[in-house]
ZAMARGU-4260 file (C-alpha; in steps of 0.2 Angstrom, whole numbers, plus 5000, padded with zeros to 4 digits):
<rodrens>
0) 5207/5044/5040 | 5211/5024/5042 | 5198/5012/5044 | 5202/5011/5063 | 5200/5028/5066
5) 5184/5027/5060 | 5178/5013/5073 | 5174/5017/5093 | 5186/5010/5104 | 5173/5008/5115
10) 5166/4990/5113 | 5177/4985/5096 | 5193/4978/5108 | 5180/4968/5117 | 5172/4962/5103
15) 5188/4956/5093 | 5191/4938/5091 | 5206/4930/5102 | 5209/4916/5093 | 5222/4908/5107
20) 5206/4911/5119 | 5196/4893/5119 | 5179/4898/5111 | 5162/4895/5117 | 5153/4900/5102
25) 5161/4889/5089 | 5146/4877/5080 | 5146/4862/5083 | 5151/4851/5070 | 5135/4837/5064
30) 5137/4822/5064 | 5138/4818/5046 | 5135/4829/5030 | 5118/4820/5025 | 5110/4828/5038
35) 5114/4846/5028 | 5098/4845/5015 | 5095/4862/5015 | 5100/4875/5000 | 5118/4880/4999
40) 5120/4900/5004 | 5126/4907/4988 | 5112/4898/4977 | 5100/4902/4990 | 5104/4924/4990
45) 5103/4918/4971 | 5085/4912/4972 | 5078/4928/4985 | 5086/4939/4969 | 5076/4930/4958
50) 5061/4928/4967 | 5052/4944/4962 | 5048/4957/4946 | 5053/4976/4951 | 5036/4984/4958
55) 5028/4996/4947 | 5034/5012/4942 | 5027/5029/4948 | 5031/5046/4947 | 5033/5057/4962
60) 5038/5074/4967 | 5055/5079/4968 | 5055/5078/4987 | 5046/5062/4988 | 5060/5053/4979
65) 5073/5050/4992 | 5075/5031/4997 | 5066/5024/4980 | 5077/5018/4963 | 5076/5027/4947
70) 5064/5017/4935 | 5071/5029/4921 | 5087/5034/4914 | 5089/5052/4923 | 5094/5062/4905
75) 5097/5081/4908 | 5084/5094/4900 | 5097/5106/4899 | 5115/5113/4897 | 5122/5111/4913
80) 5126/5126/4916 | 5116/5132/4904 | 5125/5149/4902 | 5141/5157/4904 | 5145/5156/4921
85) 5157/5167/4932 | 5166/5156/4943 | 5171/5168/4955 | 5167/5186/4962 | 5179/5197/4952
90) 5177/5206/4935 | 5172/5200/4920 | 5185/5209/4905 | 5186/5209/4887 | 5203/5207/4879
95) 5219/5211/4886 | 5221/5225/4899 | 5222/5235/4908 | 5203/5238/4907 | 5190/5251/4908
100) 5178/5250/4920 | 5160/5252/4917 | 5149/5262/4926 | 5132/5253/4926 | 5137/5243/4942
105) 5140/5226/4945 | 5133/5209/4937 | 5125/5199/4949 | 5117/5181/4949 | 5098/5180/4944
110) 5098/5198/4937 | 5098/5203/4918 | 5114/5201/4909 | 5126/5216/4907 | 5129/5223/4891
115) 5139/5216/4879 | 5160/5221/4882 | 5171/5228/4871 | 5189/5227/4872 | 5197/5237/4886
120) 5181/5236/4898 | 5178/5228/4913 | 5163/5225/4924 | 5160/5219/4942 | 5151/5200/4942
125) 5150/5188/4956 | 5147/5172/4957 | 5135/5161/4948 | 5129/5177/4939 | 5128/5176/4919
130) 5145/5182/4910 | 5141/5197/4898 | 5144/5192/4877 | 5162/5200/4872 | 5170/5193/4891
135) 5184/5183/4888 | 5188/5181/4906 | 5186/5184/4926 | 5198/5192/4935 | 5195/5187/4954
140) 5194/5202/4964 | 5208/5198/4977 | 5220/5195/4959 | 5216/5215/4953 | 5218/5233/4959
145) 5210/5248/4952 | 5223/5267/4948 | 5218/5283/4954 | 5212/5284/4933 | 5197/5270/4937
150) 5208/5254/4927 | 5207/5238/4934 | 5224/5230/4932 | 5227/5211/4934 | 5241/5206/4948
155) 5243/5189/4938 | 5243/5183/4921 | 5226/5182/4912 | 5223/5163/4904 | 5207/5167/4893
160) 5191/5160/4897 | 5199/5160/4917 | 5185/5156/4930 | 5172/5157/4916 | 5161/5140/4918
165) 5155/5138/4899 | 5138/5132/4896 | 5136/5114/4896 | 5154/5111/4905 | 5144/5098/4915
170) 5132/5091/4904 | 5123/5094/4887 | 5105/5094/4886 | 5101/5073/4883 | 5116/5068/4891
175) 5113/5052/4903 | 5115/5055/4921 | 5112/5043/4928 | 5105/5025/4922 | 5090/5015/4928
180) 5090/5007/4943 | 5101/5022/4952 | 5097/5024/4970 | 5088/5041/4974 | 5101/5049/4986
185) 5101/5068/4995 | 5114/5071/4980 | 5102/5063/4966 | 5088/5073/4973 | 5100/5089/4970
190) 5110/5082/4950 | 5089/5079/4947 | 5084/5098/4952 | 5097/5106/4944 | 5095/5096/4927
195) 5079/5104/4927 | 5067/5089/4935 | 5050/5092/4945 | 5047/5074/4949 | 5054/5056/4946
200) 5050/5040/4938 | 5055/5028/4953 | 5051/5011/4957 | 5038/5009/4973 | 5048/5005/4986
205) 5042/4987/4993 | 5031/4987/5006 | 5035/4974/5024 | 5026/4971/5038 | 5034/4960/5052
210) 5026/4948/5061 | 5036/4947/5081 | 5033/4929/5086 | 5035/4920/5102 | 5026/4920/5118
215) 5043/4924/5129 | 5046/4940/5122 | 5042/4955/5134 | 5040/4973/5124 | 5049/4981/5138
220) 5056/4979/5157 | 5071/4968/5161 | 5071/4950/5158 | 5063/4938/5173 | 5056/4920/5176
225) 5060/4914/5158 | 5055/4927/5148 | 5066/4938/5139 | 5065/4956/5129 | 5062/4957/5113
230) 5077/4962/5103 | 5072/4962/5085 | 5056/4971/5086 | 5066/4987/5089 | 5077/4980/5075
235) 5071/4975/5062 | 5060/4989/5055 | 5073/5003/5055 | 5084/4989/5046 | 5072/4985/5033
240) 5069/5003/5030 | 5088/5004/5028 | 5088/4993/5015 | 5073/5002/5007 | 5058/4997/5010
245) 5041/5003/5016 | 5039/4996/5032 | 5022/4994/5037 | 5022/4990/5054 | 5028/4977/5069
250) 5016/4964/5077 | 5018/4954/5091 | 5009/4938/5087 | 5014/4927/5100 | 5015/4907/5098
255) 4996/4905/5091 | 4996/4896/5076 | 4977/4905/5071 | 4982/4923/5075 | 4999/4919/5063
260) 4988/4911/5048 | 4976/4927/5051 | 4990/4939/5051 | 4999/4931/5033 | 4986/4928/5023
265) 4977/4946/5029 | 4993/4957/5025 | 4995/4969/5012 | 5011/4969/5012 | 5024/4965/4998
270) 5035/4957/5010 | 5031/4946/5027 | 5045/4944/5037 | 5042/4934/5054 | 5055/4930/5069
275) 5056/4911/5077 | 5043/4898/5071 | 5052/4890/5057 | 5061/4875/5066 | 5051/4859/5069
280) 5049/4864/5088 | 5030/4861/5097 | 5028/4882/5094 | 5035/4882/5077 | 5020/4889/5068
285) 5029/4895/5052 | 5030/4877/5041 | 5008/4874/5046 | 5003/4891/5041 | 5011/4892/5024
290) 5006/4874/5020 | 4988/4879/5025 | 4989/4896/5015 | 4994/4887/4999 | 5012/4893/4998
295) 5026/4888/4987 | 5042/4885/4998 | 5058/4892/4988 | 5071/4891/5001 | 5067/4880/5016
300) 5084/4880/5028 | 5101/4889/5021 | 5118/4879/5025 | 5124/4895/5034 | 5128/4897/5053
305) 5120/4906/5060 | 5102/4905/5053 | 5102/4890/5046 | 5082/4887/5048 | 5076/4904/5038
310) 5065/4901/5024 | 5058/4911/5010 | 5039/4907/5002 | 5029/4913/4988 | 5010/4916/4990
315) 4995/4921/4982 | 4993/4939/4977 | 4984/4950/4988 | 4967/4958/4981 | 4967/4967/4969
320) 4984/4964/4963 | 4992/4953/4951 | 5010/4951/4961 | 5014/4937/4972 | 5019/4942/4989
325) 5034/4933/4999 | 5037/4928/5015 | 5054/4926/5025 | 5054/4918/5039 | 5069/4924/5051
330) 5077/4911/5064 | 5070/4919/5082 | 5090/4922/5089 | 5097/4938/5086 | 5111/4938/5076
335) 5105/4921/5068 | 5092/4934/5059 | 5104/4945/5054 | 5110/4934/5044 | 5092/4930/5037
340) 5091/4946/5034 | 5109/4947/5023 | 5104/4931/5016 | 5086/4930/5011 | 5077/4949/5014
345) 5092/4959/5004 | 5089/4952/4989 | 5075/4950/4990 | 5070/4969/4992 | 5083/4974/4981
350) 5078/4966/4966 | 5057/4970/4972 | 5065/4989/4973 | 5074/4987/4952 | 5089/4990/4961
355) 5105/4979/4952 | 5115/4970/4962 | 5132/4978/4972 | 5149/4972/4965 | 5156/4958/4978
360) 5172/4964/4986 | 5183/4952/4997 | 5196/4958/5008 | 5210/4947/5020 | 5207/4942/5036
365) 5219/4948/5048 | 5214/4930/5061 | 5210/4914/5058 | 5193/4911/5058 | 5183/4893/5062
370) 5172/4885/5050 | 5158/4875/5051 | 5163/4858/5043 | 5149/4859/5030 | 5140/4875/5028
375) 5145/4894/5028 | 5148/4905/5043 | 5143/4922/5042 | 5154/4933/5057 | 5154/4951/5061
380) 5171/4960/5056 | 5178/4977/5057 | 5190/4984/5042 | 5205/4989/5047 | 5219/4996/5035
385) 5226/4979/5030 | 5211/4970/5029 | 5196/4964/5040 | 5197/4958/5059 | 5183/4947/5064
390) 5175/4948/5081 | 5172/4940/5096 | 5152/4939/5102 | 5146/4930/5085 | 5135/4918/5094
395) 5117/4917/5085 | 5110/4925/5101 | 5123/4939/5101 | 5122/4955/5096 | 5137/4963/5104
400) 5150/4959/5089 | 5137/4966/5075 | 5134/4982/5085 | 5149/4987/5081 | 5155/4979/5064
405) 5157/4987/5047 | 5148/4971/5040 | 5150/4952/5038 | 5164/4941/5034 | 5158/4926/5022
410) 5168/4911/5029 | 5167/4896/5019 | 5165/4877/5025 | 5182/4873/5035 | 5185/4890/5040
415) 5199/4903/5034 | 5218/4906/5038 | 5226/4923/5040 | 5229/4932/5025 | 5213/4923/5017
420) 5202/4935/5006 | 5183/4934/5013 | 5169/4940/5005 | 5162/4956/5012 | 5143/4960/5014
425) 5140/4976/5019 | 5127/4982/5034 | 5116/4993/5024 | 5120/5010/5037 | 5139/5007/5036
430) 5145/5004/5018 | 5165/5002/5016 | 5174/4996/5001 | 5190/4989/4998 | 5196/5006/4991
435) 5192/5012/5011 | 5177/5023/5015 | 5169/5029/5001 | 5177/5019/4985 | 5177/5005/4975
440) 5165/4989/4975 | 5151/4996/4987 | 5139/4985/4997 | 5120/4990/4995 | 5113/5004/5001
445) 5094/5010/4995 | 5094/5024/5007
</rodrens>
């Protein structure tokens, strides 16, 4: 299946850059670089990564792990299998035949092992059930035929040891699995299970809570004299959860400075991440509070478009515990705090989570793409089979481009010419790699 196969035609033409077609949402170029003070965007992903210690370490239940990161090298407490397997339903023969068979019935998985075969027998086994001492191989059942005398006779040549899984083809006991820092998938849940595990050792996944600012947003209902829904309430909890973390809840705040201060320094959270408030504008709350709370600013304004005004803080631990919590602060446009989120928030989790850090993987662009002439542009893009096609709607207000994009393009200062690699960040629910769906460098993905 090609990477444009994979993508709905609904919405994805409408969305893809024309790059004849003047643009309305190119950035506007400053007037001179000295106004650009804020932190370049690779150092500044480069600081969120470094920002925290991994949580501590817990063990849970087999069927509580899913979404957390291995704290412990997954190492197998047994042979994998750990016996003689049949492969295949058929009979289980010793020696060349044709082959007498036995007449205490068949071999089947989970029950006793037969007695052991001399040469010249055969004996019925199915799947998964334990091959009887003196086999030598299984003959699958559609490959034989019995005579009128009760031999079983082989309708193709016998290889021995044929459809016969020996113990520890997969694994020996001790064998590493999996290292630390693996993310827990359905498929880790079941290699852990059949290694012989009970529970896990697995980082706690951090905990956010978000913090909806603005006293224009309406929760629900069309939009109507000024005020406009709330788009990232909806958002950005099922988006942090994708990038694994334990999200708390959503609170609307509004534009009170008191309620904001009350609401960050009262979390228990891990991980504060508020929406609007961290301009300079008369409601911009976000700077005042973390000065009043006593916070260390560590990224105040990223030279990326959009999103340029996202910030990420440290603060004091909460009570009873030693760890500092963080505090991102997302620019109140839509797509503008996506790319907080890709920016400052990923990193940030991944490295509270003890997850390592994905591969980068760039890929062409198939268009040109506009720069900014100073900072970074981050612009939705779908994959295609020769390379990445960036799309129309990439406003910081916009969310139509990113709805149905495979991730963001990473456009440096000046912009990028056709057949220019761009380096790839993945969305967390739709990892693609240069190898196509499935292989190669992969973007993150706790869940």
């Amino acid at each position: 299946m090609t990477m444009k196969e994979r993508l709905p035609d609904d919405g994805v033409d409408d969305a893809l850059a024309l790059v004849a077609r003047p643009r309305t949402d190119s950035p506007a170029p400053d007037a001179a670089p000295e106004a650009h003070r804020a932190t370049p965007w690779p150092e500044a992903r480069a600081v969120a990564a470094r920002a925290a210690e991994p949580r501590e370490p817990v063990r849970v239940p087999l069927g509580q792990g899913l979404g957390h990161v291995l704290a412990e090298p997954l190492r197998a407490l047994t042979d994998l299998p750990s016996f003689d397997t049949s492969a295949m339903d058929g009979w289980a023969v010793a020696g060349p035949g044709p082959w007498r068979i036995a007449p205490e019935g068949a071999v089947l998985a989970g029950h006793a092992p037969a007695a052991e075969l001399a040469d010249g027998d055969a004996v019925r086994i199915a799947t998964g059930a334990r091959v009887p001492s003196g086999a030598t191989a299984v003959v699958r059942r559609e490959h034989s035929r019995t005579d009128t005398a009760g031999q079983l006779h082989a309708l193709r040549a016998v290889v021995h040891g044929q459809d016969i899984r020996p113990r520890g083809q997969e694994c020996g006991t001790g064998d590493l699995l999996l290292p630390a820092g693996s993310a827990v998938t359905p498929v880790v849940l079941g290699l852990a299970a059949a290694a012989g595990y009970d529970e896990l050792a697995v980082r706690q996944r951090p905990r956010v809570e978000v913090l909806v600012l603005g006293d224009e947003l309406l929760a629900a209902g069309l939009p109507h004299e000024g005020l406009i829904r709330d788009a990232l309430g909806p958002m950005l909890g099922p988006w942090l959860a994708a990038l694994g973390a334990e999200v708390l809840g959503t609170r609307r705040i509004g534009d009170d400075a008191d309620a904001l201060y009350a609401a960050v320094t009262g979390s228990t959270a891990d991980v504060v991440v508020t929406t609007g408030g961290t301009a300079a504008g008369p409601v911009d709350h976000v700077h005042t509070v973390l000065d009043k709370a006593g916070a260390t600013l560590l990224v105040d304004g990223v030279k990326v478009r959009p999103g340029h005004p996202m910030l990420l803080a440290r603060m004091e631990a909460a009570s009873g515990s030693s760890a500092p919590r963080h505090l991102v602060g997302l620019p109140g446009n839509p797509l503008a705090a996506v790319s907080g989120l890709l920016t400052l928030a990923e990193p940030l989790l991944r490295a509270l989570a003890g997850a390592p850090a994905p591969g980068p993987y760039r890929l062409p662009v198939r268009a040109e793409v506009p720069g900014h002439p100073y900072d970074t542009r981050l612009v939705p893009v779908v994959h295609r089979e020769d390379g990445v096609e960036p799309l129309h709607y990439n406003g910081p207000a916009m969310l139509r481009g990113i709805a149905v994009a495979h991730g963001m393009g990473v456009v440096p200062p000046g912009g990028a010419g056709p057949g220019q690699p761009l380096e790839l960040l993945d969305l967390p629910w739709q990892v693609v790699s240069a190898d196509g769906p499935g292989g190669g460098a992969q973007g993150v993905c706790f869940t």
